[in-house]
Steps between C-alpha positions, in 0.01 A plus 500: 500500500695449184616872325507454148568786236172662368520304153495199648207473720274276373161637364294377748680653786505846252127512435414419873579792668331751588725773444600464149677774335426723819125511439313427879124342467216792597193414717209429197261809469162450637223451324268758363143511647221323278338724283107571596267360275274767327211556603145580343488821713819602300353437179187646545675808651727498182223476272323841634811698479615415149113575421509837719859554250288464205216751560677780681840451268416354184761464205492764227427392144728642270375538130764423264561776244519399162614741229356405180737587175458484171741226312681634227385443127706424220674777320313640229741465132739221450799442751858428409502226735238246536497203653240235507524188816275218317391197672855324432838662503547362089174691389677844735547790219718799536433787231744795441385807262828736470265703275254589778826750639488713141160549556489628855526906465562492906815362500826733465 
């Protein structure tokens, strides 16, 4: 046979054997066994045990708890800030009242 250098075997001589890069060929796994078709046995059998589930094990309803709160109002008196969102942002107003602090008698 002619010995050539590894780079320049041709390709077809490369990709033919079997041993390429070290790697040996394994026997092909067999196949796995055909699945059985269902039966209506099976299904009727199902049926009665998901139903037997139901009446000796049946879900538990949980109410939802709602807790019901009142919303708060508006303050009562005029507010140094006020700020009113019309339907477009040009018609928005914003309303300041420094006097509003004079008349507070809770504030230090």
């Amino acid at each position: 046979m002619d010995e050539r250098p590894a780079g320049e075997e041709p390709l077809e001589e490369f990709y033919g054997r079997d041993d390429l890069f070290g790697f040996k060929p394994v026997e092909p796994m067999p196949r796995p066994p055909v699945k059985k078709a269902r039966t209506a046995a099976g299904a009727l059998l199902t049926g009665i045990a998901l139903g037997l589930r139901d009446i000796f094990d049946p879900e538990k309803k949980r109410d939802t708890i709602a807790i019901e709160q009142e919303a708060p109002g508006e303050p009562e008196g005029p507010q140094r800030y006020e700020i009113r969102l019309n339907s477009s942002p040009r018609d928005a107003q914003a309303i300041y009242r420094p006097w509003v602090d004079d008349e507070d008698p809770d504030r230090e």
